[in-house]
C-alpha positions as CSV (number, residue, x, y, z in Angstrom):
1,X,-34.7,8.5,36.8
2,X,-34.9,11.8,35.0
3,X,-32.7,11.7,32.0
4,X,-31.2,13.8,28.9
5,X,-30.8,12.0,25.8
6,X,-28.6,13.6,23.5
7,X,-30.7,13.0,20.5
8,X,-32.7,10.4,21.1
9,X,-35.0,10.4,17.3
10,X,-32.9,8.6,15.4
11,X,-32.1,4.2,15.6
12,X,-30.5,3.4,18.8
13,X,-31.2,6.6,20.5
14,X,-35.4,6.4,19.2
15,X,-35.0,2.9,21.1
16,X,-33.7,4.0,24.2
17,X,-36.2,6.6,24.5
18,X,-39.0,3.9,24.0
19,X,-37.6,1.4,26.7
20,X,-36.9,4.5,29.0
21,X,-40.4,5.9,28.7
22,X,-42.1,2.3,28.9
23,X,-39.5,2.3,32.5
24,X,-41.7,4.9,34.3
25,X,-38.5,7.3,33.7
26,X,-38.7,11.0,32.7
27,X,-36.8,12.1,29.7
28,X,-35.2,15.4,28.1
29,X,-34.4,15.3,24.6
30,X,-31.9,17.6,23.2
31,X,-31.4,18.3,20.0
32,X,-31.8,19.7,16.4
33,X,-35.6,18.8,15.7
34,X,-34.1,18.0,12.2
35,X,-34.7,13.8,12.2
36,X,-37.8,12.4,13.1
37,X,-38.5,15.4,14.6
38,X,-42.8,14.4,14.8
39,X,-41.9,11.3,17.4
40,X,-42.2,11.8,21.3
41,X,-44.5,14.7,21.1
42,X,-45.3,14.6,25.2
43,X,-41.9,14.5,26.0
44,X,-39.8,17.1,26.6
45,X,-37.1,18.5,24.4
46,X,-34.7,21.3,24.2
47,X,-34.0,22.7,20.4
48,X,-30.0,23.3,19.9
49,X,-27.4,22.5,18.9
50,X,-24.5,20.3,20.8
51,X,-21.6,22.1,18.7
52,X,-21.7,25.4,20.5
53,X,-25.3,25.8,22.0
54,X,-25.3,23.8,25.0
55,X,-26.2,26.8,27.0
56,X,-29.6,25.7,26.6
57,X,-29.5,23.0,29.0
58,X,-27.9,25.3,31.8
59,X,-29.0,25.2,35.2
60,X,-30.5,21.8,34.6
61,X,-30.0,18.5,36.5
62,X,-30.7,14.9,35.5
63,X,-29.7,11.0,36.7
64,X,-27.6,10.2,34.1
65,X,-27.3,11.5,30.6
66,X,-27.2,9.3,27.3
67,X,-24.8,10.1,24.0
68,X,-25.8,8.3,21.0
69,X,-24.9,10.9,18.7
70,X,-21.1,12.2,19.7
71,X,-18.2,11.5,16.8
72,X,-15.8,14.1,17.3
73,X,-13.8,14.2,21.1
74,X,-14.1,18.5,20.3
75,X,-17.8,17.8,20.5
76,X,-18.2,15.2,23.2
77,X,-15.5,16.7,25.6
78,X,-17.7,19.9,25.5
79,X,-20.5,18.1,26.4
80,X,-19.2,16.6,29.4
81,X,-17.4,19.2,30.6
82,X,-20.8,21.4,30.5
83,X,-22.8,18.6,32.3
84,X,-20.3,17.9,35.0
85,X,-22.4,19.1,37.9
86,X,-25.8,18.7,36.3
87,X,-25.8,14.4,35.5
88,X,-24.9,11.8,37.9
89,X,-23.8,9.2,35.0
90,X,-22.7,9.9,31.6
91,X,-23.6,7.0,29.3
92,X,-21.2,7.2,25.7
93,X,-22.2,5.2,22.9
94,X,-18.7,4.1,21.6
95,X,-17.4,1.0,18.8
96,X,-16.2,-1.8,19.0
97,X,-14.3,0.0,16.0
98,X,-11.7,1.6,18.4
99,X,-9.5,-1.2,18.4
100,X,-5.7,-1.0,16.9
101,X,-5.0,-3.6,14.4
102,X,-4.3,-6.1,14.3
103,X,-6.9,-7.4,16.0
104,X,-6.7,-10.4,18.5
105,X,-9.2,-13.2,18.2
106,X,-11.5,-13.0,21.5
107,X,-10.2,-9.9,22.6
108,X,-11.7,-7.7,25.2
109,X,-12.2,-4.5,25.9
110,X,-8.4,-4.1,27.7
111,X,-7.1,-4.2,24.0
112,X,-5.0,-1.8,22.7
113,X,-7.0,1.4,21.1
114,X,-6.5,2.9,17.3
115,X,-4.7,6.5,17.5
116,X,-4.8,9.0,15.1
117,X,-1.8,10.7,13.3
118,X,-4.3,14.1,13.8
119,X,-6.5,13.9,17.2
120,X,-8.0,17.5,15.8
121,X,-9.3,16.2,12.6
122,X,-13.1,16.1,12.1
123,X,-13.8,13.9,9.2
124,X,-15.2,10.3,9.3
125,X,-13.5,8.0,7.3
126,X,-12.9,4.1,7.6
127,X,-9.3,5.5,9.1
128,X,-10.5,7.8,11.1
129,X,-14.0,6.4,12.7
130,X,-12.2,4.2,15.3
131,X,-9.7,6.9,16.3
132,X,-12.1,9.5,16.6
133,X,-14.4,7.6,19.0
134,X,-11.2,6.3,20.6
135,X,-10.6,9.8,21.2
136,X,-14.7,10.3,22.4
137,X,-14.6,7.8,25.2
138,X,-11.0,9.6,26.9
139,X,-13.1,13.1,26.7
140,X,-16.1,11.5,28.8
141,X,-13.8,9.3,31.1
142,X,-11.5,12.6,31.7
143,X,-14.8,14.2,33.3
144,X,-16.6,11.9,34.4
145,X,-14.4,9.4,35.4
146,X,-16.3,6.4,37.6
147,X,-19.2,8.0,36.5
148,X,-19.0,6.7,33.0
149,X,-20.4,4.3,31.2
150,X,-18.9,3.8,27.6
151,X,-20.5,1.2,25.7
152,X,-18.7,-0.5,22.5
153,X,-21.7,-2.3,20.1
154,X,-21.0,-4.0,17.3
155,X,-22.8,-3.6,14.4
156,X,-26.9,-2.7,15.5
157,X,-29.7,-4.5,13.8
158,X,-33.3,-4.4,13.7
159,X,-36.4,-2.0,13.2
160,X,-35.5,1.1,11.9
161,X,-32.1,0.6,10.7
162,X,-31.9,2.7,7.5
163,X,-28.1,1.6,6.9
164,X,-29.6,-1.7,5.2
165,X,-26.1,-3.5,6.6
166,X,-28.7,-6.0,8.0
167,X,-32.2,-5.5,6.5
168,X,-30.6,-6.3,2.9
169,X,-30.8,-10.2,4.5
170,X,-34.3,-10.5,5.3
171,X,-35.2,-8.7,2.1
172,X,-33.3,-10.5,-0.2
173,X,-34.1,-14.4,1.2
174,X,-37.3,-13.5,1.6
175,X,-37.4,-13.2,-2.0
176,X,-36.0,-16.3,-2.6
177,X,-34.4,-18.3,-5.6
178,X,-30.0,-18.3,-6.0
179,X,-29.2,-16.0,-3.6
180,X,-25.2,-15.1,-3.4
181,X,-24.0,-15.6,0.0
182,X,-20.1,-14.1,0.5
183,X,-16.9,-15.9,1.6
184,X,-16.8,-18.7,3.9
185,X,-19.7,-20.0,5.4
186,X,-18.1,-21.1,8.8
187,X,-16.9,-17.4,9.1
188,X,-18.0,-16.2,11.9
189,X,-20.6,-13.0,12.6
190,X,-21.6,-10.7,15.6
191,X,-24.5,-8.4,15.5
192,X,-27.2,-7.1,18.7
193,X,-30.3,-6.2,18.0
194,X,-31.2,-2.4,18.9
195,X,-34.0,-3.4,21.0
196,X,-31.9,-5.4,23.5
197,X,-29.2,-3.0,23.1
198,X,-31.1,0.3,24.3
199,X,-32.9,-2.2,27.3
200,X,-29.5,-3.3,28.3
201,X,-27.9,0.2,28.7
202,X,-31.1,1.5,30.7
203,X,-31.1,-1.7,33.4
204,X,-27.2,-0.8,33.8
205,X,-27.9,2.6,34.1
206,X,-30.7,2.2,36.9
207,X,-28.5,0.1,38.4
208,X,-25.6,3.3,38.4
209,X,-23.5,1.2,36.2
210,X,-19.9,2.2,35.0
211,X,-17.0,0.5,33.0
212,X,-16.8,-0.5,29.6
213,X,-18.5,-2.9,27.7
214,X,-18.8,-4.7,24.4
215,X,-22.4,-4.9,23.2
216,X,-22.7,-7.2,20.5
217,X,-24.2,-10.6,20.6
218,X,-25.2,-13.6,20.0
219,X,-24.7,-15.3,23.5
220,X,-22.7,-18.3,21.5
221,X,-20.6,-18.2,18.4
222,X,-22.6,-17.8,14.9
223,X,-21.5,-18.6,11.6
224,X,-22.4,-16.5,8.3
225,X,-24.3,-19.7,7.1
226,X,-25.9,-20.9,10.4
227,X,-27.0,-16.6,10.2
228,X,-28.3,-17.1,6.4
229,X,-30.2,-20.1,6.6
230,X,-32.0,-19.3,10.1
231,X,-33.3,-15.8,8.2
232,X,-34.2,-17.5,5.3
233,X,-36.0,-19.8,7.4
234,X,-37.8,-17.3,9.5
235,X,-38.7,-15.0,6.7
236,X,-40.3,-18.3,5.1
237,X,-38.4,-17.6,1.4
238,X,-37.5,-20.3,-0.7
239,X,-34.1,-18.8,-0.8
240,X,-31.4,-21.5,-2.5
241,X,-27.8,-20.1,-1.2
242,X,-24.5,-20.3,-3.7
243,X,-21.7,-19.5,-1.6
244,X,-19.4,-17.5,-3.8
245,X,-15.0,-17.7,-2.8
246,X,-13.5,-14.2,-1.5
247,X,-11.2,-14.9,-4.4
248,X,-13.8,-14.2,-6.6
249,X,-15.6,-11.6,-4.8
250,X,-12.1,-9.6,-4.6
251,X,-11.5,-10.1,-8.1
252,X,-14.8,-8.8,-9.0
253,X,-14.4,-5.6,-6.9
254,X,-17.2,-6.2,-4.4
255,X,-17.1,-4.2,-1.6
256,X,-17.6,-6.2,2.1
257,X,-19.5,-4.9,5.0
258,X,-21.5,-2.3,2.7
259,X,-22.3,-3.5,-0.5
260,X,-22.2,-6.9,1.0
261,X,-23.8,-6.6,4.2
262,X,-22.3,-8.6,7.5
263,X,-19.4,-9.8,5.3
264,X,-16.2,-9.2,6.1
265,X,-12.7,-10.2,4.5
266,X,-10.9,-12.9,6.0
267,X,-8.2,-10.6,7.3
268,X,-10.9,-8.4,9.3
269,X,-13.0,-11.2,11.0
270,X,-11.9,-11.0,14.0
271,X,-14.0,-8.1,14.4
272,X,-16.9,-10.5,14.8
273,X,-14.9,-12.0,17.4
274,X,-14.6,-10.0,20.2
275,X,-15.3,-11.5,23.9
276,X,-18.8,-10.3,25.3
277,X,-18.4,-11.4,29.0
278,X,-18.2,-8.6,30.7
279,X,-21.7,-7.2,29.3
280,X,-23.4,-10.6,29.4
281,X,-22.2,-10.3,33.1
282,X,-24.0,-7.7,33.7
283,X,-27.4,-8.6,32.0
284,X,-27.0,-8.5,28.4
285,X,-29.6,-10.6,26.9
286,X,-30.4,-11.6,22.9
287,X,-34.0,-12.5,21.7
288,X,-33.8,-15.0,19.0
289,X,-32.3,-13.9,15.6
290,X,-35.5,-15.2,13.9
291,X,-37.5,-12.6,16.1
292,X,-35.0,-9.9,14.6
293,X,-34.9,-10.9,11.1
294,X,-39.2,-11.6,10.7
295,X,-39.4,-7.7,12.7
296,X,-36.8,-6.2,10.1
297,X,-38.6,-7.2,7.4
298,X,-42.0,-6.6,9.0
299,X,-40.7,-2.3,9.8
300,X,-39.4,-2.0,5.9
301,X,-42.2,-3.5,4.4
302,X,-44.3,-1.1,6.1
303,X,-42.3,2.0,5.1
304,X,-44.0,4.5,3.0
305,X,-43.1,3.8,-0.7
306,X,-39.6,6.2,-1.5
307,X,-38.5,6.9,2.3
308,X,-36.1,4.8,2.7
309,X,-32.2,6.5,2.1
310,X,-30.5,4.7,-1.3
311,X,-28.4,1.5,0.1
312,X,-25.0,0.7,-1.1
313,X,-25.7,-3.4,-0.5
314,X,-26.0,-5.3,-3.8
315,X,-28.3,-4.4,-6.3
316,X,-30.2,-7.5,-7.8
317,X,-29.0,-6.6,-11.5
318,X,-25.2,-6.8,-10.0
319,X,-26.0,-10.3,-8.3
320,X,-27.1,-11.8,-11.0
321,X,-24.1,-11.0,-13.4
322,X,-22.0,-12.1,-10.3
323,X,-24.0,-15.5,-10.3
324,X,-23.7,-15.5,-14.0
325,X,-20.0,-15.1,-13.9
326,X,-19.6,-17.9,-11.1
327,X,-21.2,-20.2,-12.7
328,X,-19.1,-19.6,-16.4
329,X,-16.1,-20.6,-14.2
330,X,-17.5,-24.4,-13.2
C-alpha cells in the first residue's frame, strides 16, 4: 500500500511507520520536521504544516492515510476534506476519552459521546480533550464516510512513551523496597501496548477496514495489583507493595492518572472498563504485559542522560513522606 502518515515521528505514529515499513508498504510522511526529525531518513516526507499548508500534498494519491496527530475538528476536517479524492481510507486516531459521563461499566463504542458547550474552542483541557476528539472523528466520518476507520485506544504503553503514565511502574519496582501502590487493588486497569496497537491498525487497514473500534487491552480483565506484582516480577525488583486507601490519597492531594500513573478514582474506573470485542474481532492481539513492562524499562534505561521531558508521576521524596504519614496513622 502507499500511505501518508500524518506525522508519523513521534510514539504511536514512529510505531506505525516501523510496522508499515517492516510490511513491504511505501510511506509519506508529512509534517513539521520539528520531533524526531533525524528518524526515517530513506523515506519520504513532505515539510508543512497541517494548519493551513496542506497544499503541499496536492495532486498526490495514496491507499489510505493515517492521523495520529489531529486534536482540533478545525484541523482534522481540513485535512479530510483536502484528501477526499487523493486516499482511499482515512484512518483517525481517536479516545476512548470521547465518552459522556457517566460512564457505563462494559460499555461499547455505541455509547453516548461528550459535547462541548463551544465546538469552536481550541484548547485542551481534561474538559475539553474528549469533546474535541468527539468532534475529530464527525469531521473524518462527514468526508469520508465508509471509508473511515476511527480508532478509540486507551491509554498507550511501551517503548518510547515520554508521558511516564506507564514507564513510572517499571522504574519504580524495579527499584524495589515499600513501594506505594494507589486505591484498591482489585480495581481494575486497561492499557495496549503501542507495538500491538500500530500492527493492529495496519492489518485492518490492508484489509480496507472501517468502523470504530476500541483499542485497549488486555484480552481478560486485570486488576491494579495482578498489574503491579506481574511488573515487579518481570523487572526482577524486590519491590514490597503498601497499598495506600483513596481516602488517604484524596486527603493528601495526590493527583490520579498523572502523578499517580494508571490510577484512577473510584468514580472514573469505568474507563478501564470498556468492552473490546469488536477490535479483538477483528485481530487485536496483546503480547504478554511482562514483555511490555522488561521493554519499557529496557528503552528508558538506554536514553541519553537529561532527554527525557520532566514527569508529573510521584517523585520518590513525596512517596516517602506519603509512606511516612501512612504508617503514623496505624
Amino acid at each position: 500500500m502507499r500511505i501518508l502518515v500524518l506525522g508519523g515521528t513521534r510514539f504511536l505514529g514512529r510505531h506505525f511507520v516501523e510496522a508499515a515499513l517492516a510490511g513491504g508498504h511505501t510511506l509519506t510522511l508529512f509534517h513539521r520536521g520539528r520531533t524526531n526529525a533525524e528518524l526515517f531518513p530513506d523515506v519520504e516526507r513532505v515539510l508543512g504544516d497541517r494548519d493551513g499548508g496542506l497544499a503541499a500534498l496536492a495532486g498526490r494519491t495514496w491507499d489510505a492515510v493515517v492521523d495520529p496527530s489531529g486534536f482540533f475538528p478545525r484541523i482534522v476536517g481540513a485535512s479530510a476534506s483536502a484528501l477526499q479524492g487523493s486516499a482511499g481510507h482515512y484512518l483517525f486516531v481517536s479516545t476512548i476519552s470521547v465518552y459522556a459521563e457517566p460512564l457505563a461499566a462494559g460499555l461499547d463504542e455505541t455509547a453516548p459521546v461528550a459535547k462541548l458547550a463551544d465546538p469552536a474552542i481550541e484548547t485542551i483541557t481534561g474538559e475539553t480533550y474528549g469533546g474535541l476528539k468527539a468532534l475529530c472523528e464527525k469531521a473524518v466520518l462527514d468526508v469520508f464516510g465508509a471509508r473511515a476507520l476511527i480508532v478509540r485506544p486507551g491509554l498507550i504503553v511501551g517503548p518510547n512513551d515520554t508521558t511516564d503514565r506507564f514507564p513510572y511502574w517499571p522504574r519504580r519496582l524495579a527499584r524495589g523496597g515499600e513501594v506505594l501502590a494507589p486505591g484498591d487493588p482489585s480495581a481494575p486497569t486497561q492499557f495496549v501496548d503501542v507495538r500491538d496497537l500500530a500492527a493492529w491498525m495496519l492489518e485492518v487497514l490492508e484489509r480496507r477496514g472501517s468502523g470504530t473500534f476500541h483499542a485497549t487491552g488486555p484480552a481478560a480483565p486485570l486488576t491494579m495489583g495482578q498489574c503491579l506484582e506481574r511488573v515487579s516480577a518481570a523487572v526482577g525488583g524486590s519491590a514490597r507493595l503498601t497499598w495506600v486507601s483513596e481516602a488517604f490519597l484524596r486527603e493528601q492531594g495526590v493527583q490520579p492518572w498523572l502523578e499517580m500513573p494508571l490510577w484512577l478514582h473510584e468514580q472514573d474506573q469505568n474507563m478501564d472498563r470498556v468492552n473490546i470485542a469488536a477490535a479483538t474481532a477483528q485481530g487485536l492481539r496483546f503480547r504478554p504485559l511482562e514483555d511490555t513492562a522488561r521493554d519499557t524499562l529496557a528503552w528508558e534505561r538506554a536514553l541519553a542522560p537529561d532527554t527525557r521531558p520532566a514527569s508529573p508521576s510521584l517523585k520518590p521524596e513525596r512517596e516517602a513522606e506519603l509512606l511516612a504519614a501512612w504508617h503514623a496513622r496505624g
